[in-house]
C-alpha positions, -999 to +999 in steps of 0.1 A: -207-916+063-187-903+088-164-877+085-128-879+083-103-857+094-089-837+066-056-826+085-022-836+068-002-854+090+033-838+088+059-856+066+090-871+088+122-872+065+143-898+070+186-894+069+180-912+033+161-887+018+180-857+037+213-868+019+193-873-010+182-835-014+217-824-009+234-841-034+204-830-057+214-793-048+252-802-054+243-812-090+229-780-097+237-761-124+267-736-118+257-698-115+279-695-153+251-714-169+220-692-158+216-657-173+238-632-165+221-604-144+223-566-153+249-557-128+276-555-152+256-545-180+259-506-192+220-497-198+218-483-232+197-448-236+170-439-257+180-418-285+162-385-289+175-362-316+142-334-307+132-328-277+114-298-248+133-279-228+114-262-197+127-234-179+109-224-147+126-194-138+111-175-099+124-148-081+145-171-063+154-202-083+159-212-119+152-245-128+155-267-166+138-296-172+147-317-208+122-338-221+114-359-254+086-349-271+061-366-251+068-350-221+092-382-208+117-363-182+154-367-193+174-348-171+168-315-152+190-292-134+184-264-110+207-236-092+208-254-060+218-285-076+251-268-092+262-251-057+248-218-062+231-203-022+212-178-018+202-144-036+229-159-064+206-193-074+183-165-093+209-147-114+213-152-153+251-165-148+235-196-126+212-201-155+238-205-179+257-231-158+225-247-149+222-251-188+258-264-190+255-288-166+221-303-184+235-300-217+266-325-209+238-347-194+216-349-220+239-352-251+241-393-242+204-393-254+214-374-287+193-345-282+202-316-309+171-297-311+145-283-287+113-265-285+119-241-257+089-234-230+096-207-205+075-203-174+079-177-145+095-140-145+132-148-130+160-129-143+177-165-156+149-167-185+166-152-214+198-164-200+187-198-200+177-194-235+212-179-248+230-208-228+209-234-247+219-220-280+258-216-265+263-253-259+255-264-293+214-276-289+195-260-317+164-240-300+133-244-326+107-226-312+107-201-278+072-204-257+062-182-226+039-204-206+042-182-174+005-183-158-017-153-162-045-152-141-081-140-160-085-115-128-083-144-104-091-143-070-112-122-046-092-093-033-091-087+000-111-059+017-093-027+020-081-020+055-095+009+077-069+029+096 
């Protein structure tokens, strides 16, 4: 048998079949008739009456973190992200608007209560903490997670003057 070339010859429209196609594409269906896309739509949040709160508070930052209780992110906040420069992003007066400014955020999820875990040894920790209870989120438990190291690394030599 001998072989055959397997190539497709390309297909030539003719006007016919050209004019054909367009009206085709003129009867389709108006845009009114196919599902409306999620443009408009408002997207409706999760509602999340308990939650974690996370406060990372550093020598030079203070940043809060709200979460449900599976560790899903729901807003956070730091001092930078307010406005506050500088020396003033680790005082206890930017953690309390830091705490304002996630609270308003987070009461669209219904958040009311929160286990609170507190990490680092910034001066906005316990003002953090007061803010929470200040703008109406019940705290349920308080939680120091700040790392401790179990005598850590290798110090270095000691240097010989």
């Amino acid at each position: 048998m001998p072989k055959q070339d397997t190539k497709e010859q390309p297909a030539t429209t003719s006007e016919a079949e050209v004019k054909e196609n367009k009206e085709i594409k003129a009867e389709a269906p108006a845009t009114a008739d196919l599902p409306a896309s999620n443009k408009g739509r408002k997207k409706v949040k999760k509602q999340v009456p308990v939650g974690n709160a996370y406060v990372q508070a550093t020598y030079n930052n203070t940043i809060i973190t709200f979460t449900d209780r599976n560790g899903n992110g729901l807003t956070q906040s730091s001092a930078g992200q307010v406005g506050f420069k500088g020396p003033k992003k680790s005082t206890p007066y930017a953690a309390g608007v830091i705490v304002r400014n996630a609270a308003e955020r987070v009461k669209q999820y219904g958040l009311k209560e929160v286990y609170v875990f507190v990490k680092g040894v910034g001066a906005g920790r316990e003002a953090a903490i007061r803010a929470l209870n200040a703008n109406g989120i019940n705290v349920l438990s308080i939680k120091d997670i700040t790392p401790i190291p179990h005598n850590g690394c290798r110090a270095r030599k000691p240097r010989r003057v």
